[in-house]
C-alpha positions in Angstrom: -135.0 90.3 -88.5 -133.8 89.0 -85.3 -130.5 88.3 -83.4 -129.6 85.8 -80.5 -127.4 86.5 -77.7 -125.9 84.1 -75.8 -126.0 84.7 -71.6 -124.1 82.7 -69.3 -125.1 82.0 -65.8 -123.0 84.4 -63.2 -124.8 84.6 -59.6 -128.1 83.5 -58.3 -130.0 86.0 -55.7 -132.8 84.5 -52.8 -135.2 84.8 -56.2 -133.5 85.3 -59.5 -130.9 84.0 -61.7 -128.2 86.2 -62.8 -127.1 86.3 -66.6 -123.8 88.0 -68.1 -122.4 88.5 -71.7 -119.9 90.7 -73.2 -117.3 92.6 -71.4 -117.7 96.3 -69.8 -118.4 98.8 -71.8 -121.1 96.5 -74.0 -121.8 93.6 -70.8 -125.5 93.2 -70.6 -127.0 91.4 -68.0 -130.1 89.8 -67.6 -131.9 88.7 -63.8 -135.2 85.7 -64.7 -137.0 84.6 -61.9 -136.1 81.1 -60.2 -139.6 80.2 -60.6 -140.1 80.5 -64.6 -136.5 78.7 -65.1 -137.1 76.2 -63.2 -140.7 75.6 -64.4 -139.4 76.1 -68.0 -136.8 73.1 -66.9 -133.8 75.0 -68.1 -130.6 74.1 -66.1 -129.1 77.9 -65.6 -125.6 76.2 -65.5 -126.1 75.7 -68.7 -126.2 79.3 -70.1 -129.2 80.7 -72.1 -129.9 82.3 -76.0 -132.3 85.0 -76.0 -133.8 85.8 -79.4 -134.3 89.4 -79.8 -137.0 90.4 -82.6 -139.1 93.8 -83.3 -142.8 93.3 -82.3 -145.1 93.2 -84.8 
């Protein structure tokens, strides 16, 4: 079982980029370093999915 959450991009700092979703009480947000985005050659603009599944 698994479940996907979409993030969108919010702020950058000097080394991370800042992820938001969902509205206060149940907003989660998620910092990724610059380095592994970029590397990964994912436009933060663009919003993210994170897939959310129990280790095995």
């Amino acid at each position: 079982m698994s479940i996907k959450i979409n993030f969108f991009f919010k702020a950058e700092t000097k080394t991370c980029y800042r992820f938001e979703t969902g509205e206060r009480p149940d907003q989660m947000t998620l910092y990724l370093k610059k380095k592994v985005i970029e590397e990964a050659g994912i436009d933060p603009q663009k919003g993210i999915t994170v897939t959310v599944e129990e280790r095995s």
